[in-house]
C-alpha positions in Angstrom: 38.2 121.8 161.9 39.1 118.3 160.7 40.8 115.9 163.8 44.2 114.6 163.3 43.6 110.4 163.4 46.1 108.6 161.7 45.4 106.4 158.4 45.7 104.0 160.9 43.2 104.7 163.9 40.6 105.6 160.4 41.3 102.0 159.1 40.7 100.2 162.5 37.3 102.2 162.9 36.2 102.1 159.8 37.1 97.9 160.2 35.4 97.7 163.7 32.0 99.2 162.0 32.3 96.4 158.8 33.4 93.7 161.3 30.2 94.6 163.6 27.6 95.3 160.8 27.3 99.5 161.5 28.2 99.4 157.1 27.1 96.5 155.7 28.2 94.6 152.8 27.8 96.4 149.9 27.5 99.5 151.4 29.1 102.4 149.2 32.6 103.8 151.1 32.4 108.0 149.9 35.6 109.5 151.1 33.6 112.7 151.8 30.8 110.9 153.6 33.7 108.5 155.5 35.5 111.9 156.3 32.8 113.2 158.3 31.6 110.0 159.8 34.9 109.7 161.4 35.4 114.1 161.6 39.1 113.5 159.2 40.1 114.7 156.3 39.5 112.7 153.1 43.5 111.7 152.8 43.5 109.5 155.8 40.2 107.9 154.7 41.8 106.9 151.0 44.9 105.4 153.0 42.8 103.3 155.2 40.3 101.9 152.2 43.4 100.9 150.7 44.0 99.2 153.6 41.1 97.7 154.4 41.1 96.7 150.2 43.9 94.5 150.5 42.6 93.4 154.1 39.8 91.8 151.8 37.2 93.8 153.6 37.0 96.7 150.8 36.6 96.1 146.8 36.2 98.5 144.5 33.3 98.9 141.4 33.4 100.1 138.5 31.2 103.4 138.7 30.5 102.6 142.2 33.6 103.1 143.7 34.8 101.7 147.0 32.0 99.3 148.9 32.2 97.1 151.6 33.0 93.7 150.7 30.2 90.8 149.6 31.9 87.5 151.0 30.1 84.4 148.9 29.6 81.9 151.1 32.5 79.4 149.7 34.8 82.3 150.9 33.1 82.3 153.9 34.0 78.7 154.6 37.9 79.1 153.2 38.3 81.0 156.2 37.4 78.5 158.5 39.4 76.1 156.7 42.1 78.5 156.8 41.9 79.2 160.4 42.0 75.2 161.1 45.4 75.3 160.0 46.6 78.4 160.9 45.8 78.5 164.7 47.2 75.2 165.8 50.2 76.2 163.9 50.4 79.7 165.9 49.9 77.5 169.2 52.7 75.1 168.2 55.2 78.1 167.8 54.0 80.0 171.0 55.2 76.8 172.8 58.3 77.3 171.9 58.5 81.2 171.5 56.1 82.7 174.5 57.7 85.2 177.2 57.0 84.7 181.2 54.5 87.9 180.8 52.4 86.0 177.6 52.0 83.0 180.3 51.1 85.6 182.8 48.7 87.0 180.6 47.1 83.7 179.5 46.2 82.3 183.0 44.8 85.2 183.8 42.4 84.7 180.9 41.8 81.5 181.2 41.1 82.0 185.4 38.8 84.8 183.8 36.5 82.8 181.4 36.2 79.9 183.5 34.8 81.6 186.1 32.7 83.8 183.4 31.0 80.6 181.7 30.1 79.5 185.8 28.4 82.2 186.0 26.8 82.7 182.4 28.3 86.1 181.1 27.8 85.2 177.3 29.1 89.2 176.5 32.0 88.8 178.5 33.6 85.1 177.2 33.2 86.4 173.8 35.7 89.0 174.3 38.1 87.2 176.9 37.9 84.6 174.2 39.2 86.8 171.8 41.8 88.3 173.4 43.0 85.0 174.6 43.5 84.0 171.0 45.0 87.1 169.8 47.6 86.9 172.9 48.4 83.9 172.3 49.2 84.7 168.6 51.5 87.6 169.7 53.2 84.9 171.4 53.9 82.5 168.7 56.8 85.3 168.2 56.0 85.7 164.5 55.0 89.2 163.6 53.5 87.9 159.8 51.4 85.2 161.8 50.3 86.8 164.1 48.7 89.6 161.4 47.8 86.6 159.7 45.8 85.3 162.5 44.5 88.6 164.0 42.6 89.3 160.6 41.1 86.0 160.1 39.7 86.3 163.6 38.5 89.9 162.4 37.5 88.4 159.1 35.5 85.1 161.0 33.7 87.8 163.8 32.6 89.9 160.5 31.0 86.7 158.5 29.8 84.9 161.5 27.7 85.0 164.6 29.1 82.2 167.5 26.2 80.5 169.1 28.5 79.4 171.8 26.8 79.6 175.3 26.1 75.9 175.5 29.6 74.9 175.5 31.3 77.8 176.9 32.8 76.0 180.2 34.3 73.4 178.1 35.9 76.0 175.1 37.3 77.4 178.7 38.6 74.1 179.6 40.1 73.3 176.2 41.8 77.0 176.3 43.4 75.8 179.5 44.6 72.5 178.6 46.4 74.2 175.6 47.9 76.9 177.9 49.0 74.1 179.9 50.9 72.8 176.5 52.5 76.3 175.5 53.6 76.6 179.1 55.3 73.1 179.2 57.1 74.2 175.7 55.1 70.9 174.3 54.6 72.5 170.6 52.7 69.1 169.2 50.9 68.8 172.1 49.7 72.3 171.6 49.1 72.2 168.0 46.6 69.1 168.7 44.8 70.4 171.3 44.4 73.9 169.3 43.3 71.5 165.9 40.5 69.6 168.2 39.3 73.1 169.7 38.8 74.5 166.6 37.1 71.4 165.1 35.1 71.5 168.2 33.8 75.2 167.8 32.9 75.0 164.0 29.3 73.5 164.7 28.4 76.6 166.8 29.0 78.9 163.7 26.6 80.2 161.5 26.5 82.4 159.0 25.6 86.0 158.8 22.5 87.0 156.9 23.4 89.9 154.4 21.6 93.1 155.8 18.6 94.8 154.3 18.5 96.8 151.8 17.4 99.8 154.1 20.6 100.0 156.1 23.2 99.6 153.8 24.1 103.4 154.6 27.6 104.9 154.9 26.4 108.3 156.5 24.9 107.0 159.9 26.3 109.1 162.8 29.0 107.1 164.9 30.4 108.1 168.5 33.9 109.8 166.9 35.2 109.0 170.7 35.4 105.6 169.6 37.5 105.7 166.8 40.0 108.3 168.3 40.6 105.5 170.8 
């Protein structure tokens, strides 16, 4: 008997497993094979490729069908570009727009990864980081930026690998001082210290390799528990 996820919960899993490489660019998306990947019927699967097409991640071929998307590498670098603007702006607004439970939120983050990068937990500052950024979007108030913002971040994670270990106590230090900012309501003060971060982490990017041949496969079993979460 087919499970009852939402078009929704089916779109974030069958995101999470582009994002993190499980279906690789190019990869053919069969709403059969996709349905029992995920144990769904085939209408949620539709919904959520229609989705995740106008997410960018998705395009669709003529006699192919639906595949996962094949970023060039200029689109690649638009979203960095993108992103430079985009953040500060989302830390300018949260200045001026964050609640008393976003502050609380962000220093506990920012306590978090400092004392993370002290001790070398690469795994863990990559997803305090991450949620730090996507917290402090929700804060900027704006439910179109902060969408905005959360699927560039998805769309950066899926094109690039961070090599960020070196520097990790100071990206900590530089997430503080624009806390600091936001919680004094200075929104130009936030915006430049969010510009010079992100200037700061683009040399630590590099770009993902597409995947062999071999694994570009849509009908690899995946952990269902996952995706009902």
């Amino acid at each position: 008997m087919r499970g009852h996820l939402s078009a929704h919960a089916v779109c974030t899993a069958i995101r999470d497993d582009i994002v993190s490489g499980a279906l690789a660019p190019g990869s053919r998306l069969v709403e059969e094979i996709l349905a029992a990947r995920y144990g769904v019927s085939r209408v949620p699967v539709r919904e959520a490729l229609r989705t995740l097409q106008s997410e960018g991640f998705v395009t669709t071929r003529r006699h192919a069908g639906a595949c996962v998307a094949e970023p060039t590498e200029q689109e690649a670098a638009d979203l960095l570009d993108i992103r430079a603007v985009l953040e500060p702006l989302g830390a300018a607004r949260a200045a001026v727009r964050r609640s008393p439970a976003h502050l609380k939120v962000l220093r506990g983050l920012v306590r978090l990864g400092r004392e993370r990068a002290r001790h070398g937990h690469a795994a863990d500052l990559r997803q305090l980081d991450g949620w730090f950024h996507e917290t402090l979007a929700q804060a900027a108030g704006s439910p179109s930026l902060t969408a905005l913002l959360t699927q560039l971040r998805r769309k950066v994670e899926w094109m690039y690998t961070v090599e960020g270990a070196p520097r990790a106590g100071e990206s900590w230090d530089e997430h503080g001082a624009v806390l600091d900012a936001v919680a004094r309501g200075d929104a130009e003060r936030a915006r430049a210290l969010m510009a010079a971060h992100i200037e700061r982490s683009l040399p630590v990017h590099r770009l993902r390799r597409p995947a062999p041949p071999a694994v570009r496969d849509a009908k690899r079993p995946v952990n269902t528990a996952r995706a009902r979460n």
